[in-house]
C-alpha positions in Angstrom: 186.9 274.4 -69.6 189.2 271.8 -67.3 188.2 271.5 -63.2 188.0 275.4 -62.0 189.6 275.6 -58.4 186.0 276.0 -57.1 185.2 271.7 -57.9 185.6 269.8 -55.1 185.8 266.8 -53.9 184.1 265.4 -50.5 185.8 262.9 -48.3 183.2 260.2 -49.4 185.1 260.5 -53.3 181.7 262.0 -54.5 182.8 264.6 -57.4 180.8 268.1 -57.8 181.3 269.7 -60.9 180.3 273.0 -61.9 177.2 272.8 -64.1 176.5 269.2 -63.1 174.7 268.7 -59.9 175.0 266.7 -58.4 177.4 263.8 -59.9 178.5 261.1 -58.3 181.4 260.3 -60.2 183.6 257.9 -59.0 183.1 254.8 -56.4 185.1 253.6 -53.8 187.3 251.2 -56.1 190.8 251.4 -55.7 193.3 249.8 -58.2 197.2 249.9 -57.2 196.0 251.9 -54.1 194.8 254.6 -55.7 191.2 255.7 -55.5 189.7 257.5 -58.8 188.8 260.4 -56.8 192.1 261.6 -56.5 193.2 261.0 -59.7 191.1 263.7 -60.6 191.1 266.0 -57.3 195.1 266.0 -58.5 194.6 268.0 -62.0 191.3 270.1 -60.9 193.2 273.0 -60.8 196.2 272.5 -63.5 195.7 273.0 -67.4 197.2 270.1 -69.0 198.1 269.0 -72.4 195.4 266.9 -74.4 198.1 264.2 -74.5 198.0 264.3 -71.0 194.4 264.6 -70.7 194.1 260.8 -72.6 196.5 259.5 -70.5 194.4 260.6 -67.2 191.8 258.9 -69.0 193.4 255.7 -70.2 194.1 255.5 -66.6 190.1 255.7 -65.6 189.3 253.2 -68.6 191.9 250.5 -67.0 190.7 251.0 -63.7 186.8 250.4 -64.6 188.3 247.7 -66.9 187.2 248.3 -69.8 183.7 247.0 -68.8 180.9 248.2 -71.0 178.5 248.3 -67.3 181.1 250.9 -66.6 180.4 253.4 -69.5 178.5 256.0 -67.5 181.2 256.4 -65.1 183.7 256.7 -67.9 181.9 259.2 -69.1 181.6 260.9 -66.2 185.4 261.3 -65.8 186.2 262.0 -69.1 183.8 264.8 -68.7 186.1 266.1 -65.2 188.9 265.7 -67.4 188.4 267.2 -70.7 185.2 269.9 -69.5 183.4 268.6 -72.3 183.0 265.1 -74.5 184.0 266.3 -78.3 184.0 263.4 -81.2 188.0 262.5 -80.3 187.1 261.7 -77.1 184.4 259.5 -77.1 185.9 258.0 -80.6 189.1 257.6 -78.2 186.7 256.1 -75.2 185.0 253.4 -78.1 188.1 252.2 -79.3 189.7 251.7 -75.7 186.5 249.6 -74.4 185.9 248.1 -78.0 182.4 249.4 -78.5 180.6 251.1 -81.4 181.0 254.6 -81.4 177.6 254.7 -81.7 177.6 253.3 -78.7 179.0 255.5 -76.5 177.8 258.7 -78.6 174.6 256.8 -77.3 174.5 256.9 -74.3 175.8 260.7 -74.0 173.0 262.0 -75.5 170.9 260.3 -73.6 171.7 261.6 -70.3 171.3 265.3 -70.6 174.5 266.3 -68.1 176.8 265.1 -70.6 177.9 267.9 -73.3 179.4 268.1 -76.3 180.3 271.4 -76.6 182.9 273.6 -73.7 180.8 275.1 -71.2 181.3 278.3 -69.8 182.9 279.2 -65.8 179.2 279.1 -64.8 176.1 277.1 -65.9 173.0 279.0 -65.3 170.0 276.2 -65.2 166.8 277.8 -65.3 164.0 275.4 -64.4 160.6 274.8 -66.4 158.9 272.7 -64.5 155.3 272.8 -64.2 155.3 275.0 -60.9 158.2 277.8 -62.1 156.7 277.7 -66.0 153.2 279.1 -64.8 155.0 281.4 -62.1 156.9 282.9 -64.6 160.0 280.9 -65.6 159.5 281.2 -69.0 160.0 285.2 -68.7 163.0 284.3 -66.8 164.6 282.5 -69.2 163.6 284.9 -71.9 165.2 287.6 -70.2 168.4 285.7 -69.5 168.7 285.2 -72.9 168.0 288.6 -74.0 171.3 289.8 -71.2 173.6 287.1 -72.5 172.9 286.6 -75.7 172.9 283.3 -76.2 170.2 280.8 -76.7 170.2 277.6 -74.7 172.6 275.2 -74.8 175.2 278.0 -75.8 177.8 279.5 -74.6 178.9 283.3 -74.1 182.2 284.1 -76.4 183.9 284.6 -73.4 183.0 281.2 -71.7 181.6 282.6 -68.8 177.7 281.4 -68.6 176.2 278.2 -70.4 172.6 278.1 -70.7 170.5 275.5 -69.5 166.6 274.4 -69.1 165.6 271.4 -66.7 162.4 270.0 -65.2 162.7 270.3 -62.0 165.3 271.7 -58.8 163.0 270.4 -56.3 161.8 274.0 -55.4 158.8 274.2 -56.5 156.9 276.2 -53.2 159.6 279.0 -53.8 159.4 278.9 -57.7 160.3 280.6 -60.4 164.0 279.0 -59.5 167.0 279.5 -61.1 170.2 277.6 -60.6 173.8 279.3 -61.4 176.7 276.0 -60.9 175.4 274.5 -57.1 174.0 277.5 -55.9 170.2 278.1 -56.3 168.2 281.3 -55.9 164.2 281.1 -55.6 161.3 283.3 -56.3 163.4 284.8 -59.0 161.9 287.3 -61.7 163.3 289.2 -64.7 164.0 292.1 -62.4 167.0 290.3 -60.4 168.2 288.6 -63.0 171.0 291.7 -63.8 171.3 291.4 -59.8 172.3 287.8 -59.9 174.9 288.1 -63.0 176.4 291.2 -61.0 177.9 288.4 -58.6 179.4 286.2 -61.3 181.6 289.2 -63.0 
């Protein structure tokens, strides 16, 4: 999935992507007067061709020359541009900033908002954190699971939901919590869940 119309970008260049809050994704730099923020804010809503995909992100690997300190944010854009990080690109990443593919495949599964895989429209992240797991989260996820059918870290065959699990959404007096992209709903249980989907069809 490229940049859905819903992304946007703040005036401060800060990048939110669906299924990745937040992410700051590009700095203030500017190289040749143009600010990396834009260079993605200009294809958000546009399908383009893979060619033209690499050559959006040639562009990003100039501008953070090629520094190895600059891998994260690389990664970051590559992900705006491409939905997703398959072998290509991050073999297509090493070559350009002369590292190890190992390397780079790395540090992407390190960090546990990069992805390998195409998500779907939405990202539904349901948290397990200590508070939410004994309120019932587990249940939650279970039954989310049981109305997509998918397990986490999938995808529907449509591409509309991704599954997640994380730690924590920082909700913990209102938990169990859900999130679905940016938007989180508290003191959820298996009941709503149907509810919740309803919004997203």
């Amino acid at each position: 999935m490229v940049l859905s119309c819903r992304d946007q970008a703040d005036k401060q260049g800060t990048f939110f992507i669906s299924g990745i809050i937040p992410v700051v994704l590009v700095d203030e730099k500017y190289n040749g007067g143009v600010k990396m923020a834009e260079v993605v804010k200009q294809h958000a809503c546009k399908e383009k061709s893979e060619e033209e995909k690499f050559t959006i992100l040639s562009k990003v690997i100039e501008d953070y020359q090629h520094k190895e300190s600059n891998l994260i944010q690389i990664l970051h854009m590559a992900q705006a541009i491409f939905g997703f990080l398959p072998e290509k690109v991050q073999s297509f990443i090493a070559e350009k900033m002369d590292l190890p593919i190992s390397r780079v495949s790395g540090v992407l599964t390190f960090y546990s908002f990069f992805s390998t895989k195409p998500k779907g429209e939405y990202t539904i992240f349901v948290c397990l954190g200590t508070a939410c797991y004994v309120r019932g989260g587990k249940k939650i996820l279970d039954k989310l699971i049981e109305v997509l059918g998918i397990n986490v870290g999938e995808t529907t065959e449509d591409m509309k939901f991704s599954l997640e699990v994380v730690r924590c959404m920082g909700a913990c007096g209102l938990a169990p919590a859900i999130r679905v992209n940016d938007k989180v709903y508290r003191q959820v249980n298996p009941n709503k869940i149907q509810q919740i989907l309803k919004q997203y069809s």
